[in-house]
N, CA, C and O atoms as a Maestro MAE file, in Angstrom:
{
 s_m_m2io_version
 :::
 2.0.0
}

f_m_ct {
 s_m_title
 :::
 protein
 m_atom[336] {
  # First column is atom index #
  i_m_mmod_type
  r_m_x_coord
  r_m_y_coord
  r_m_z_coord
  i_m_residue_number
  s_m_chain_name
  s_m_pdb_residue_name
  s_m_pdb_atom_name
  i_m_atomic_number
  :::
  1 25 51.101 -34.305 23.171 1 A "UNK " " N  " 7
  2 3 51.917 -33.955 22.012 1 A "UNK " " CA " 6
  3 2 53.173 -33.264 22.525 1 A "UNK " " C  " 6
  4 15 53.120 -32.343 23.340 1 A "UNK " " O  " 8
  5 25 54.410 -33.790 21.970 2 A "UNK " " N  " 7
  6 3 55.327 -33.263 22.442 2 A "UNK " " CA " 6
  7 2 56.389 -31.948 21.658 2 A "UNK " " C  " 6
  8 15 55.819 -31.543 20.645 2 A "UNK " " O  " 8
  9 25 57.388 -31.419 21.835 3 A "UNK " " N  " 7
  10 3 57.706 -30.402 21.625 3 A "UNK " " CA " 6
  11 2 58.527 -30.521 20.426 3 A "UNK " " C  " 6
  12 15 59.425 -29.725 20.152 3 A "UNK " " O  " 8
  13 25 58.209 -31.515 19.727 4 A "UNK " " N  " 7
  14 3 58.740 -31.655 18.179 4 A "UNK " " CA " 6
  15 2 58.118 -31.695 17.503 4 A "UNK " " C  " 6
  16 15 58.476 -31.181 16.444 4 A "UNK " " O  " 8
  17 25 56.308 -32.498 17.568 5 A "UNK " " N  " 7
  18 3 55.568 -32.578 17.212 5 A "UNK " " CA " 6
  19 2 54.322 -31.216 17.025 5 A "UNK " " C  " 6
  20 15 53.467 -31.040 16.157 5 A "UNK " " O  " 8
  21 25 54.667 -30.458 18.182 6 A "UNK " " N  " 7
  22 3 53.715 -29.157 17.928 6 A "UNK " " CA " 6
  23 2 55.120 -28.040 16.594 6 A "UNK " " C  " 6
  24 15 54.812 -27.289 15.668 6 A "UNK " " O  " 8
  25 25 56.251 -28.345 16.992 7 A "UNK " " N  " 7
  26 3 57.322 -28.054 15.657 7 A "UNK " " CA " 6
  27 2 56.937 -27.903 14.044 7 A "UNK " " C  " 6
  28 15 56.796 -26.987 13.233 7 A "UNK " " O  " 8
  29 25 56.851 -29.393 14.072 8 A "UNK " " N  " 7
  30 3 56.662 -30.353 13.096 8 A "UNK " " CA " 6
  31 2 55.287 -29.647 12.802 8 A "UNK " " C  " 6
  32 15 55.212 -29.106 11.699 8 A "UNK " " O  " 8
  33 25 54.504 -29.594 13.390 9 A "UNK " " N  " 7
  34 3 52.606 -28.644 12.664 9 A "UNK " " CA " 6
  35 2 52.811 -27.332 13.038 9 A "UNK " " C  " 6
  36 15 51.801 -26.652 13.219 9 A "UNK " " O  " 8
  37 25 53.909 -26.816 13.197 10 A "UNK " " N  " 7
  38 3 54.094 -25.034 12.829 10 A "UNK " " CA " 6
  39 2 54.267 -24.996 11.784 10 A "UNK " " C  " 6
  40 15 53.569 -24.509 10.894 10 A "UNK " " O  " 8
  41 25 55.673 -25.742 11.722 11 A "UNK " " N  " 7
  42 3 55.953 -25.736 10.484 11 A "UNK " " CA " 6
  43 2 55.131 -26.178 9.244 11 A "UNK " " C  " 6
  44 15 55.168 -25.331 8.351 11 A "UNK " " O  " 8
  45 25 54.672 -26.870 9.062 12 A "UNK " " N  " 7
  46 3 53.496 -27.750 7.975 12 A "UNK " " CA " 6
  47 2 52.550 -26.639 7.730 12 A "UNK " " C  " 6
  48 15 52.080 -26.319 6.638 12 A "UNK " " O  " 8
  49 25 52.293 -25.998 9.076 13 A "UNK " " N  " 7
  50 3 51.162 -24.611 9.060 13 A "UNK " " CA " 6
  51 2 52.044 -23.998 7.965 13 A "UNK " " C  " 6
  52 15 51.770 -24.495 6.873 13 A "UNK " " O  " 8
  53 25 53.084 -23.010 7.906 14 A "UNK " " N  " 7
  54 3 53.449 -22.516 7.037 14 A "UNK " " CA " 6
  55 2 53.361 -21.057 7.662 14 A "UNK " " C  " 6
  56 15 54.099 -20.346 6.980 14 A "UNK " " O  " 8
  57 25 52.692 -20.217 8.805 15 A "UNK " " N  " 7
  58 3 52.174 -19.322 9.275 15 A "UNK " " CA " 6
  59 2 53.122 -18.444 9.771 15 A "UNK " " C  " 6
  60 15 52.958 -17.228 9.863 15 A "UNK " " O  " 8
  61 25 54.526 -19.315 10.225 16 A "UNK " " N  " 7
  62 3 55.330 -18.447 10.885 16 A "UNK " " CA " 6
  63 2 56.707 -18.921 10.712 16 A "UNK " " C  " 6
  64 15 57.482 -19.170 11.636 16 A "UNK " " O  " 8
  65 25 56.982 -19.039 9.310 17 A "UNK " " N  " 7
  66 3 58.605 -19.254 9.214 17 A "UNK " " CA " 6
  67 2 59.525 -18.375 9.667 17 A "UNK " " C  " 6
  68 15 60.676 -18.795 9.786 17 A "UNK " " O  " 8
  69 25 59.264 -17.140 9.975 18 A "UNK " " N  " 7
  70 3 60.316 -16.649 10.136 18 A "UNK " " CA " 6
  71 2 60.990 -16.240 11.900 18 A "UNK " " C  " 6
  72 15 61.831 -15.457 12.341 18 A "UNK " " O  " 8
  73 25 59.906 -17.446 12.584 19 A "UNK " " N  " 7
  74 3 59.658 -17.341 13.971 19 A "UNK " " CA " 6
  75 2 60.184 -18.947 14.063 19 A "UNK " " C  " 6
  76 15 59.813 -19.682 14.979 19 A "UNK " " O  " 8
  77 25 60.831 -19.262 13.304 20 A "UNK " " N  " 7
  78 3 61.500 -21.108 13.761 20 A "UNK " " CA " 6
  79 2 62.925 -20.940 14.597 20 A "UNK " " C  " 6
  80 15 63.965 -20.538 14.074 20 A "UNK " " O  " 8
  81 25 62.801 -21.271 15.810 21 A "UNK " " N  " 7
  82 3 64.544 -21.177 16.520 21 A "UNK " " CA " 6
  83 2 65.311 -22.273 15.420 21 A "UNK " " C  " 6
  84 15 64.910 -23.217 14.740 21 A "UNK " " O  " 8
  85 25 66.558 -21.645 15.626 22 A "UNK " " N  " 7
  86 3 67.101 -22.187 14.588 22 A "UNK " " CA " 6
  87 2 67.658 -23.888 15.442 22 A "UNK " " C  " 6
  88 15 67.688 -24.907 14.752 22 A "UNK " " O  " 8
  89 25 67.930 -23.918 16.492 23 A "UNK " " N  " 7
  90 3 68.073 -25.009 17.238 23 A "UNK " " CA " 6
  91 2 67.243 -26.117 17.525 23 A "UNK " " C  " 6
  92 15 67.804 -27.212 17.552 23 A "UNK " " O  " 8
  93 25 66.066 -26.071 17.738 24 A "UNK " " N  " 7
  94 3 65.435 -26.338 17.756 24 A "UNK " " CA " 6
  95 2 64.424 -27.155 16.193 24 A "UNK " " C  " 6
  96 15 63.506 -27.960 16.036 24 A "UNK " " O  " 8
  97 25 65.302 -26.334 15.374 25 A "UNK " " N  " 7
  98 3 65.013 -27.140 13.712 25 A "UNK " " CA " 6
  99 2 65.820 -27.672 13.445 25 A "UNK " " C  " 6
  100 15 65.483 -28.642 12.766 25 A "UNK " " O  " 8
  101 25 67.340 -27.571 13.672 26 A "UNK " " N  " 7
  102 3 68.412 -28.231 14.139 26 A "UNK " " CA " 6
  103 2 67.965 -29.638 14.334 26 A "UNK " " C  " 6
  104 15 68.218 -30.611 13.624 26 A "UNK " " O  " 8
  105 25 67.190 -29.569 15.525 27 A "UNK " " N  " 7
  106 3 66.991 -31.148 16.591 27 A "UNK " " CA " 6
  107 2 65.850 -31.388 15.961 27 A "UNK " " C  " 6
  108 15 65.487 -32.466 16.432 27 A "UNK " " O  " 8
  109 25 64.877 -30.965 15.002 28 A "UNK " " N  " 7
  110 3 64.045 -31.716 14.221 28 A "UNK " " CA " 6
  111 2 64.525 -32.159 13.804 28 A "UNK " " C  " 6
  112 15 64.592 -33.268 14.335 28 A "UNK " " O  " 8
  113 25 65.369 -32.066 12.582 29 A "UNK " " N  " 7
  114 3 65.938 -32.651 11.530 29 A "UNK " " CA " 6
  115 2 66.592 -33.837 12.046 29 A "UNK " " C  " 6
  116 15 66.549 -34.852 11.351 29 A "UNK " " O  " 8
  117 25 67.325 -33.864 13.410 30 A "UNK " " N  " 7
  118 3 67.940 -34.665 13.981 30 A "UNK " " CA " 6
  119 2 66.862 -35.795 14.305 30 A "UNK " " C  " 6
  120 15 67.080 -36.897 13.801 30 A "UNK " " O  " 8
  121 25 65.752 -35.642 15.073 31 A "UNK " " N  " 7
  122 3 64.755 -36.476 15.316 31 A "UNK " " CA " 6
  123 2 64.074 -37.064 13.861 31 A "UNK " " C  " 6
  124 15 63.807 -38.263 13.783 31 A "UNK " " O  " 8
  125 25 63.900 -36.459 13.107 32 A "UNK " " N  " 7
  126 3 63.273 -37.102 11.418 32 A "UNK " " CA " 6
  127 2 64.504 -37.686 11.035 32 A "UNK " " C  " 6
  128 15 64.458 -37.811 9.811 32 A "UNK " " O  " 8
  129 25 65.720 -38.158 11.532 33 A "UNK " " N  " 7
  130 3 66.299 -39.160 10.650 33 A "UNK " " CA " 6
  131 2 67.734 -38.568 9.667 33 A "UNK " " C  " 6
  132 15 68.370 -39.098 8.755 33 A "UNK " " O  " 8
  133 25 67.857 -37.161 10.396 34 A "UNK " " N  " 7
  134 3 68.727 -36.844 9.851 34 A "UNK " " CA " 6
  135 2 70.425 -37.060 10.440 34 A "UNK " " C  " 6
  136 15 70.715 -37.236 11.623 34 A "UNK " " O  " 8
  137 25 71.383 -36.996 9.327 35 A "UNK " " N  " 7
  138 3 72.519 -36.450 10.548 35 A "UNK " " CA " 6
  139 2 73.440 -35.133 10.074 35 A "UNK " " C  " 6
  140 15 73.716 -34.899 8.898 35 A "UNK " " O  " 8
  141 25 73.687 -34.656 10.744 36 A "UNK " " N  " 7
  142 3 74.432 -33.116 10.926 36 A "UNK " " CA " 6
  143 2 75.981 -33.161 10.747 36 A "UNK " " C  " 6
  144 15 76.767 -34.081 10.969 36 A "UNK " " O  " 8
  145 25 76.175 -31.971 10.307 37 A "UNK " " N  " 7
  146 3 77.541 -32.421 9.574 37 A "UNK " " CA " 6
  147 2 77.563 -30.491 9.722 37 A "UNK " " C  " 6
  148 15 76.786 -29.782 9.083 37 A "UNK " " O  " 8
  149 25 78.457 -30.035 10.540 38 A "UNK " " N  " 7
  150 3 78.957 -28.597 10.980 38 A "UNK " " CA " 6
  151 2 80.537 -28.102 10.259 38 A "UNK " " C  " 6
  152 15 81.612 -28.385 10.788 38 A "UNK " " O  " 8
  153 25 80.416 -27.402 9.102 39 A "UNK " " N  " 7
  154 3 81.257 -26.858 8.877 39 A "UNK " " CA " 6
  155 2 81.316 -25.338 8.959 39 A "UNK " " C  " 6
  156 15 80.520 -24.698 8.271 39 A "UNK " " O  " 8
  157 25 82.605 -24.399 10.114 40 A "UNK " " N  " 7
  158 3 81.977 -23.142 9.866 40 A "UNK " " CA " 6
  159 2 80.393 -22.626 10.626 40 A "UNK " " C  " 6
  160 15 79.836 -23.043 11.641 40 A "UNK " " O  " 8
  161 25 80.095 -21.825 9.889 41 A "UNK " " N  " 7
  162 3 78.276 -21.515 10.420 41 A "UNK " " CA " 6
  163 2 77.173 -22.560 9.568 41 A "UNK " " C  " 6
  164 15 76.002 -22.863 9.795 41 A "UNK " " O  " 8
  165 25 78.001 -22.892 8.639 42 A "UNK " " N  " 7
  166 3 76.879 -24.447 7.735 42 A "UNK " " CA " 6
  167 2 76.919 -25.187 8.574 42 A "UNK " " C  " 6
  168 15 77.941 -25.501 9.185 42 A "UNK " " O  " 8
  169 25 75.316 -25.796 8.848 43 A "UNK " " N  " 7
  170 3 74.787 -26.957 9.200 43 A "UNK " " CA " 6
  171 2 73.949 -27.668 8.392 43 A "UNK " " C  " 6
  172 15 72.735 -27.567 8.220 43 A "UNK " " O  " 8
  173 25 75.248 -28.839 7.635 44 A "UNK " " N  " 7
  174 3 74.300 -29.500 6.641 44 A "UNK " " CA " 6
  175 2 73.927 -30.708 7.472 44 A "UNK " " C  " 6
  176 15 74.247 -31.109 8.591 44 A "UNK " " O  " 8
  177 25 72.714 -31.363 6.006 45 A "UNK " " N  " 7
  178 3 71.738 -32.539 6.957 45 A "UNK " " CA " 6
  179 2 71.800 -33.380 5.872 45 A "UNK " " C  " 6
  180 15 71.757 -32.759 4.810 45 A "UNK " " O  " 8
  181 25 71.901 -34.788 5.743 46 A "UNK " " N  " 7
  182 3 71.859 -35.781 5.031 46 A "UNK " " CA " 6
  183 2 71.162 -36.631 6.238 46 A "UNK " " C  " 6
  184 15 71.156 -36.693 7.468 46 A "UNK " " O  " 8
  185 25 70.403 -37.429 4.746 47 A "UNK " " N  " 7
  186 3 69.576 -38.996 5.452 47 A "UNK " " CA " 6
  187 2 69.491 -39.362 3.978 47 A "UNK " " C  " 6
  188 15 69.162 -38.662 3.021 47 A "UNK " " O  " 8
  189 25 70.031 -41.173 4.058 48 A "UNK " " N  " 7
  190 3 69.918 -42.144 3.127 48 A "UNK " " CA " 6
  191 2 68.758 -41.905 2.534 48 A "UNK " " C  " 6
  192 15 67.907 -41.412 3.275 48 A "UNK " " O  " 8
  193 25 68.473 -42.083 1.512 49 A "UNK " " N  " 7
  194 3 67.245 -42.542 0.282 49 A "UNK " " CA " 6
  195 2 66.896 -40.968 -0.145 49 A "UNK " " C  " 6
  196 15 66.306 -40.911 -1.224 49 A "UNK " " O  " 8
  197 25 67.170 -39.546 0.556 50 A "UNK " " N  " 7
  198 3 66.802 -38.392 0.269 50 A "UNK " " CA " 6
  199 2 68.054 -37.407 -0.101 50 A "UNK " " C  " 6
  200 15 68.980 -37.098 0.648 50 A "UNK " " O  " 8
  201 25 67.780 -36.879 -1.830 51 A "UNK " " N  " 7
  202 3 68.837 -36.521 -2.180 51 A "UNK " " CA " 6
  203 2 69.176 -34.971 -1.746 51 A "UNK " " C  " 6
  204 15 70.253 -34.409 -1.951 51 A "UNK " " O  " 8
  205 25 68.290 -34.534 -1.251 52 A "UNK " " N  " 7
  206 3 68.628 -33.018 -1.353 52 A "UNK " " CA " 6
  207 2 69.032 -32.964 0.324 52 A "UNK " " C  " 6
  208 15 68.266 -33.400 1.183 52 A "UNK " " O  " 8
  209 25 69.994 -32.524 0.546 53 A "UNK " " N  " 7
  210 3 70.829 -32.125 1.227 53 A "UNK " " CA " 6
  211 2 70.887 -30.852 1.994 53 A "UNK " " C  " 6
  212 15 71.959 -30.279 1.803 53 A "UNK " " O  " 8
  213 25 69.921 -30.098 2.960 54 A "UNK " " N  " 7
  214 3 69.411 -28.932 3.312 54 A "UNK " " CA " 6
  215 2 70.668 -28.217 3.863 54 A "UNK " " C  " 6
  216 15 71.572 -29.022 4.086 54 A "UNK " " O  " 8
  217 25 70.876 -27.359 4.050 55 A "UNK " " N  " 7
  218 3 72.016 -26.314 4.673 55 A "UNK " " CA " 6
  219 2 71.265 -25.141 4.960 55 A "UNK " " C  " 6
  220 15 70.464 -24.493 4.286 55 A "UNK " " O  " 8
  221 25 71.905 -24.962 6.631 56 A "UNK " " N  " 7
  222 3 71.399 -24.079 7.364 56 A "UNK " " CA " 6
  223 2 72.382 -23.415 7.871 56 A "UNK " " C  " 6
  224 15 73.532 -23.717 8.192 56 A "UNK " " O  " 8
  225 25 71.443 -21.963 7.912 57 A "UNK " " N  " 7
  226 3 72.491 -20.845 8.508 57 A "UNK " " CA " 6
  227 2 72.039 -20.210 9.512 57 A "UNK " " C  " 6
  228 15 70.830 -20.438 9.474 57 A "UNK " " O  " 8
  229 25 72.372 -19.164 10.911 58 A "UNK " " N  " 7
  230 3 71.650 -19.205 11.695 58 A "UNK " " CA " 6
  231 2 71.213 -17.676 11.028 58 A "UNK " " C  " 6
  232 15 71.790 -17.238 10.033 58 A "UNK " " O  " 8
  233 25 70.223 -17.010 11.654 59 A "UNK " " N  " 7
  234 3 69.634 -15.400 11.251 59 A "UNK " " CA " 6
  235 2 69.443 -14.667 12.723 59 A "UNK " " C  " 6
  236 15 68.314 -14.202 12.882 59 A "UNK " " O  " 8
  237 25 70.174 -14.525 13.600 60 A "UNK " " N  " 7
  238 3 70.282 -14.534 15.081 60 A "UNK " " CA " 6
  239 2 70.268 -15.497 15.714 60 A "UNK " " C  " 6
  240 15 71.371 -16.040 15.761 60 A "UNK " " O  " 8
  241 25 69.214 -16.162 16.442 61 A "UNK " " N  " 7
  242 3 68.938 -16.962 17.029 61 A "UNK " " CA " 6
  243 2 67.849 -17.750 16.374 61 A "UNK " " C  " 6
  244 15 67.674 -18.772 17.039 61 A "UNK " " O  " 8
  245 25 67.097 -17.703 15.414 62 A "UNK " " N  " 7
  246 3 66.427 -17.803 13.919 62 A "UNK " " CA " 6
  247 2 66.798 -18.367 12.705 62 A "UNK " " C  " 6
  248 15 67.654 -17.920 11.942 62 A "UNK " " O  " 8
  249 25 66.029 -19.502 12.534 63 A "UNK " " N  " 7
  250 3 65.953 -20.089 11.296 63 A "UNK " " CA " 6
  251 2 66.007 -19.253 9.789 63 A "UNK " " C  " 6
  252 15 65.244 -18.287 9.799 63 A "UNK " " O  " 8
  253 25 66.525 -19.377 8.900 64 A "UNK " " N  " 7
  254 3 65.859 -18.146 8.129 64 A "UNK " " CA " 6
  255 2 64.497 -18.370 7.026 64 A "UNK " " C  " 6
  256 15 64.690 -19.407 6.392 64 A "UNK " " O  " 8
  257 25 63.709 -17.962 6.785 65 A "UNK " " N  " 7
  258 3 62.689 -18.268 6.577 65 A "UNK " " CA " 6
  259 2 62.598 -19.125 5.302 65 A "UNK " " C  " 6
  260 15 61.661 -19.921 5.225 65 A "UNK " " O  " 8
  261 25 63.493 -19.034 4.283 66 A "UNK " " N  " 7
  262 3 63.261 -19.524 2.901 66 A "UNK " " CA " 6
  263 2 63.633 -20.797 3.366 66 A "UNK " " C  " 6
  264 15 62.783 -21.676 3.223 66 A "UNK " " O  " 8
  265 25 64.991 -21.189 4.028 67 A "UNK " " N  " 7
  266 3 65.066 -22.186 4.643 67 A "UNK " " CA " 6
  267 2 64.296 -23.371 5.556 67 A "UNK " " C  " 6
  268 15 64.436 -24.588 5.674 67 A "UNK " " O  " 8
  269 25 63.456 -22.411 6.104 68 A "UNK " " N  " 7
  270 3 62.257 -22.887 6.805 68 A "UNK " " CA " 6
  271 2 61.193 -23.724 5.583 68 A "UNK " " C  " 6
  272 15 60.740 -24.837 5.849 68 A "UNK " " O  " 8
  273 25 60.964 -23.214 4.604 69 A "UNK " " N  " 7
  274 3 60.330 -23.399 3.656 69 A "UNK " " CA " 6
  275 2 60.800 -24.472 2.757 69 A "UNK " " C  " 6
  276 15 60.203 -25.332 2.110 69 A "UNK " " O  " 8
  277 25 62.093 -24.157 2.913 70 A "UNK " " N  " 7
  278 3 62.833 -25.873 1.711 70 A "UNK " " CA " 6
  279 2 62.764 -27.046 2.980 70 A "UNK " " C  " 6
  280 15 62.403 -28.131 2.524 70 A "UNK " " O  " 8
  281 25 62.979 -27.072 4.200 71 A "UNK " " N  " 7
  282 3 62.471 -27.921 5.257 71 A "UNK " " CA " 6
  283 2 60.915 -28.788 4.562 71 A "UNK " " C  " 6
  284 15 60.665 -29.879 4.051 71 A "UNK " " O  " 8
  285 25 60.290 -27.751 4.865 72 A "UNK " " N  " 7
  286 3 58.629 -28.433 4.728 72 A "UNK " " CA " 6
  287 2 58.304 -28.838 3.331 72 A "UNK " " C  " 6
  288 15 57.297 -29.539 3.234 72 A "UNK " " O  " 8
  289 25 58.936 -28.552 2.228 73 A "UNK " " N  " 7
  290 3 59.066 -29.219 1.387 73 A "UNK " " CA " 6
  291 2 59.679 -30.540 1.155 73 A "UNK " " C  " 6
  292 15 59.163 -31.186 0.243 73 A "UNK " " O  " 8
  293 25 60.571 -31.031 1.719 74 A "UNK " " N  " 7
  294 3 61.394 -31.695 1.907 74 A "UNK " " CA " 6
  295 2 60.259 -32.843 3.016 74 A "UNK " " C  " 6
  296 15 60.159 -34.042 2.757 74 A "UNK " " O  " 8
  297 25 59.697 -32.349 3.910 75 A "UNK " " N  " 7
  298 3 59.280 -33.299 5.016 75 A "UNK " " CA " 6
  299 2 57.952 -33.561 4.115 75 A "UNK " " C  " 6
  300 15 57.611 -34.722 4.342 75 A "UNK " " O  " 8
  301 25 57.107 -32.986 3.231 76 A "UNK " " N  " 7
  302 3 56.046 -33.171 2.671 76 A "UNK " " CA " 6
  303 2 56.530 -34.477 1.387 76 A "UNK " " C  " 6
  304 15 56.206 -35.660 1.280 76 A "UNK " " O  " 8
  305 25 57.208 -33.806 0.763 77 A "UNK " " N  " 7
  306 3 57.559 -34.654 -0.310 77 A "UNK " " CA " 6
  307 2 58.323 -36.059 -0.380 77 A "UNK " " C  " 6
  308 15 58.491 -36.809 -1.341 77 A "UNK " " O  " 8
  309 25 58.891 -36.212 1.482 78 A "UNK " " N  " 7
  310 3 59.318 -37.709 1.256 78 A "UNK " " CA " 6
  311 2 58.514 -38.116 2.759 78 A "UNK " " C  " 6
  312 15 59.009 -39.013 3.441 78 A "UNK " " O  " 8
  313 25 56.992 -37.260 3.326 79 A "UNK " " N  " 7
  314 3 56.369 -37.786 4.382 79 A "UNK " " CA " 6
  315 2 57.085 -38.288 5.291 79 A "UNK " " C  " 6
  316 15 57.015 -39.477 5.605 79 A "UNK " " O  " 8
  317 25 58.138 -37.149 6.020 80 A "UNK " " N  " 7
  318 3 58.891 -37.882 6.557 80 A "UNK " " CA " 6
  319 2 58.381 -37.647 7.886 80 A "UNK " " C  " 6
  320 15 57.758 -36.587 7.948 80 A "UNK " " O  " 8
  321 25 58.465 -38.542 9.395 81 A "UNK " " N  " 7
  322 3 57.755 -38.497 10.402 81 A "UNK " " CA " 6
  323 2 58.765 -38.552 11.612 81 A "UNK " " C  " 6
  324 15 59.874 -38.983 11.298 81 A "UNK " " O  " 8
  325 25 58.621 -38.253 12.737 82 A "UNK " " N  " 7
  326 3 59.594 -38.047 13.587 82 A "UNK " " CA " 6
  327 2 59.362 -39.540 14.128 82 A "UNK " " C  " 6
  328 15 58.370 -40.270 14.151 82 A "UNK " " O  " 8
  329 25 60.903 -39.714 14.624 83 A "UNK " " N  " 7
  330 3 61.165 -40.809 15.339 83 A "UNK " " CA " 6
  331 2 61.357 -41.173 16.899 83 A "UNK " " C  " 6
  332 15 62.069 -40.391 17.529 83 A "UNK " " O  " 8
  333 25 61.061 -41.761 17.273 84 A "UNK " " N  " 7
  334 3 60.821 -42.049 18.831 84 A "UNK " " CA " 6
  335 2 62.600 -42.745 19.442 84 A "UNK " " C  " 6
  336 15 62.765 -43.070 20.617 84 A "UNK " " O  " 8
  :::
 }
 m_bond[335] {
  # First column is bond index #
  i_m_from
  i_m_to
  i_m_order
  :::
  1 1 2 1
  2 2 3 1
  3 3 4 2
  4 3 5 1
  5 5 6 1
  6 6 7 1
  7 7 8 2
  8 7 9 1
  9 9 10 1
  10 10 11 1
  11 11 12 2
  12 11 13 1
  13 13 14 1
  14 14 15 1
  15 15 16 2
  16 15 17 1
  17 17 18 1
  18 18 19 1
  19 19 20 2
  20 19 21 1
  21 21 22 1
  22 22 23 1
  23 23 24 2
  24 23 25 1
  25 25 26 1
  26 26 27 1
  27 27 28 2
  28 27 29 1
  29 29 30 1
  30 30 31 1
  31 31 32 2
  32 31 33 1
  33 33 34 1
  34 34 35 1
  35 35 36 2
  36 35 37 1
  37 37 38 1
  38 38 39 1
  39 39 40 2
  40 39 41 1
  41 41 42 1
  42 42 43 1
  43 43 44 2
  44 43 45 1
  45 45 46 1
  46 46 47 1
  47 47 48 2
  48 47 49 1
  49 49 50 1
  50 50 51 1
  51 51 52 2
  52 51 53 1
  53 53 54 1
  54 54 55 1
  55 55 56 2
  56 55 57 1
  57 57 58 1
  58 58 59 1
  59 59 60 2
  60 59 61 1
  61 61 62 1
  62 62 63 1
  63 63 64 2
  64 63 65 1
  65 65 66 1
  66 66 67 1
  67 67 68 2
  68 67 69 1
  69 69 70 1
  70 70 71 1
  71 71 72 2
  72 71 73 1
  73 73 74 1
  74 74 75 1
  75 75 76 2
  76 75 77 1
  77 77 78 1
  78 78 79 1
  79 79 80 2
  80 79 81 1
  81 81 82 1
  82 82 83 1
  83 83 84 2
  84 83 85 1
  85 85 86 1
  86 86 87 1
  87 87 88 2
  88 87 89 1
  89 89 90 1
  90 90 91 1
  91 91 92 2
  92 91 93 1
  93 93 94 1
  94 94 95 1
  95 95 96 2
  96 95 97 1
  97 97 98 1
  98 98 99 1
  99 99 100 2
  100 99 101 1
  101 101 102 1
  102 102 103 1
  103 103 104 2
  104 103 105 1
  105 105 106 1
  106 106 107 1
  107 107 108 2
  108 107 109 1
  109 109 110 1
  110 110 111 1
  111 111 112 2
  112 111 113 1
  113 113 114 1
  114 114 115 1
  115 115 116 2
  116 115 117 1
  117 117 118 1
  118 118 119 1
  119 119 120 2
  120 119 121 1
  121 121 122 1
  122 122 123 1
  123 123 124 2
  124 123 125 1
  125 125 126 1
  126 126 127 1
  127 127 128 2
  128 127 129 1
  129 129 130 1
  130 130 131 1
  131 131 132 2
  132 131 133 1
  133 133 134 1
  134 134 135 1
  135 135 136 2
  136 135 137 1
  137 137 138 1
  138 138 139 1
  139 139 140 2
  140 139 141 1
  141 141 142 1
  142 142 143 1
  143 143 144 2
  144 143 145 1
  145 145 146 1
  146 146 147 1
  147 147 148 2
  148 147 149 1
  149 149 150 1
  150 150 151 1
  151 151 152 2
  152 151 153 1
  153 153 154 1
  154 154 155 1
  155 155 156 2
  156 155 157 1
  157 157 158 1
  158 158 159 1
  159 159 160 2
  160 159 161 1
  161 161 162 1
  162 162 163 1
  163 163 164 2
  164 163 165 1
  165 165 166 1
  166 166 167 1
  167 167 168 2
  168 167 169 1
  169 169 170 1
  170 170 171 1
  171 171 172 2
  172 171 173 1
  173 173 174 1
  174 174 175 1
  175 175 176 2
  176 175 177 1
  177 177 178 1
  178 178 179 1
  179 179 180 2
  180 179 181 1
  181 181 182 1
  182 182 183 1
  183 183 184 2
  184 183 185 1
  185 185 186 1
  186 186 187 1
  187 187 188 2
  188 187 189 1
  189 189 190 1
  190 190 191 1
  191 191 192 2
  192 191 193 1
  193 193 194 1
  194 194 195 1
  195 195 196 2
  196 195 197 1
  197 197 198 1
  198 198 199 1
  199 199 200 2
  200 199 201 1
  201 201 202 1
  202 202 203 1
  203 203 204 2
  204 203 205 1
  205 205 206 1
  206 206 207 1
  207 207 208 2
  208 207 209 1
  209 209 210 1
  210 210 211 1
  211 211 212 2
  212 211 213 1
  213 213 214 1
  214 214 215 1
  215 215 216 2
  216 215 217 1
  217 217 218 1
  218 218 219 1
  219 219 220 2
  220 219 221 1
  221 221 222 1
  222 222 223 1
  223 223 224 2
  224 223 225 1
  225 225 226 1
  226 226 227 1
  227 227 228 2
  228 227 229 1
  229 229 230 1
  230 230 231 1
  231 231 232 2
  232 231 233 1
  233 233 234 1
  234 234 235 1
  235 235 236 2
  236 235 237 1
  237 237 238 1
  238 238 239 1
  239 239 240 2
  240 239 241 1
  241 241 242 1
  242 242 243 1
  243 243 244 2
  244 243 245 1
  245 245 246 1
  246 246 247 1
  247 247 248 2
  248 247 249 1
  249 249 250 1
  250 250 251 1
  251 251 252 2
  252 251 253 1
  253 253 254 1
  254 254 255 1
  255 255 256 2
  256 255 257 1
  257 257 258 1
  258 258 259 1
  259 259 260 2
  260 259 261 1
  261 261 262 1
  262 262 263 1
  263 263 264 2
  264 263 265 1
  265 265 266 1
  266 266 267 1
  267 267 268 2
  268 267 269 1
  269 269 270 1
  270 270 271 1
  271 271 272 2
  272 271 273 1
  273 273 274 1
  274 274 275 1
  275 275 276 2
  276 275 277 1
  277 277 278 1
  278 278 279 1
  279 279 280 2
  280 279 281 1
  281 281 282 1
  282 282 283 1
  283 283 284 2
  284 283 285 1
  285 285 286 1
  286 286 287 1
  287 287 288 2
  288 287 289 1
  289 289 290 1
  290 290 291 1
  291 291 292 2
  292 291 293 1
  293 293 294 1
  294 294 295 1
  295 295 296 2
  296 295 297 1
  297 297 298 1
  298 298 299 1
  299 299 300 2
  300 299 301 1
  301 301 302 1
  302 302 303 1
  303 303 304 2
  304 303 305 1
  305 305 306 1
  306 306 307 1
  307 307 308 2
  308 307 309 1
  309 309 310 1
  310 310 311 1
  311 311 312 2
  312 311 313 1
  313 313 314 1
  314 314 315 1
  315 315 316 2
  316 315 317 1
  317 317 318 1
  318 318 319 1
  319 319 320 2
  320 319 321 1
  321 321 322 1
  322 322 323 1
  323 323 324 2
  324 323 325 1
  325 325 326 1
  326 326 327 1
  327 327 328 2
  328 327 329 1
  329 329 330 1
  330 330 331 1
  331 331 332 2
  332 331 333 1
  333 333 334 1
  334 334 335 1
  335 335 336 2
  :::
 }
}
């Protein structure tokens, strides 16, 4: 299992949002099909067929947690799976 995939079941765990590098969720989103679009400290994410549009901010070096949380909603509700 590789280092997107143990990511990908932290996150799903739900146990430790407020422990997500923010880079590193960054390059999830990138690997599930997203693409990145940097304005400023916003890092928004669009992918075709999914309307909601996530925006991220960094919290140090840290994801911020509510954010973490509209993520796994988002990956639950359109089953989205990482890509090779």
């Amino acid at each position: 299992m590789g280092k997107y995939e143990k990511l990908l079941l932290k996150i799903l765990g739900g146990r430790s949002d407020s422990n997500i590098s923010f880079n590193d969720l960054c390059q999830l989103l990138e690997k599930l099909g997203f693409d990145e679009r940097i304005r400023g400290s916003h890092h928004t994410f669009r992918k075709a067929g999914i309307p909601e549009k996530p925006n991220l901010q960094k919290d140090g070096n840290k994801a911020k947690d509510y954010q973490v949380r509209q993520i796994r909603n988002i990956i639950l509700k359109y089953k989205l799976e990482i890509k090779d």
